[in-house]
N, C-alpha and C positions, 0 to 999 in steps of 0.2 A: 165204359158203357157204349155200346154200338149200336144206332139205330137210326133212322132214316133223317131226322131233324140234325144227328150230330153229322151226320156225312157230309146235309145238304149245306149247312153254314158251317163244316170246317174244325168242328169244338168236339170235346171230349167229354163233356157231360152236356145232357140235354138241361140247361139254366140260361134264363133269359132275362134278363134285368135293365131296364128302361131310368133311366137319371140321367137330371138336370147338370151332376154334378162330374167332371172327370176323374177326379179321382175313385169315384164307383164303376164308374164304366172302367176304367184301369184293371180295376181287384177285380172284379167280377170276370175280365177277359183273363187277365192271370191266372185266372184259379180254374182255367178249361172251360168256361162257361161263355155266352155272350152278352157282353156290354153292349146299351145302344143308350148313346147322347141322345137326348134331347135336347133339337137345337132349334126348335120353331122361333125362342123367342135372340139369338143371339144373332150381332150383325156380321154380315161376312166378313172382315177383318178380324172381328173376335173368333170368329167360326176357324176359321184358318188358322188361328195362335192355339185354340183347342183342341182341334184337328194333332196338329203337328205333335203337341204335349203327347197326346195320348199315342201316336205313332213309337215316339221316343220310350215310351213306356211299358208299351206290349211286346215291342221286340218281333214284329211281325205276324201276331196273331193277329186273328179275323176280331172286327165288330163291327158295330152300326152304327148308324146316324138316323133319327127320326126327323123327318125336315116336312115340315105344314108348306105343301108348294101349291095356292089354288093358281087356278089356271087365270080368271081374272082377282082384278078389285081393283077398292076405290082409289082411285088413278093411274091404274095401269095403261090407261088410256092415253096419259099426257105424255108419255117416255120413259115410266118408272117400271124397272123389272119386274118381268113376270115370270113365272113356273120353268119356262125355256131358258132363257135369258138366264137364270137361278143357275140352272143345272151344268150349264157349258161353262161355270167359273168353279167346278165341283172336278175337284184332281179324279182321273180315271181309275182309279182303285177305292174312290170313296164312292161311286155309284155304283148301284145293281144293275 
């Protein structure tokens, strides 16, 4: 099926499926569709070991990452990463 959503991200059927869990994000990407992790709440260390799984697993298909990046909060002030800082530790094919 051809249409302007599958062209833009890459998939062969226009399906879009958002979880917590990689293993869905995996099926859903295998099956021509888009997987997108949910990774608001995971640390970046675990992000990176999820990250990779599902790399290993897709075999080069497209998917997502859902990442909650506000721009402040409470203590971003004292040296603790923020939204910028986030993004530049985010491998260059895992950002739009």
């Amino acid at each position: 099926m051809q249409n302007r959503l599958c062209d833009l991200l890459g998939i062969d059927f226009p399906i879009v499926a958002l979880s917590h869990c990689r293993d869905v994000v995996a099926a859903v990407t295998n099956a021509c569709g888009l997987g997108v992790l949910g990774a608001g709440t995971h640390a970046l260390d675990h992000l990176e070991v999820e990250l990779s799984w599902i790399d290993e697993q897709v075999h080069g298909r497209p998917y997502g990452v859902d990442l909650l990046l506000p721009a402040k909060y409470v203590g971003s002030d004292e040296g603790g990463l923020n939204a910028a800082a986030i993004a530049t530790r985010l491998p260059a094919q895992h950002r739009s």
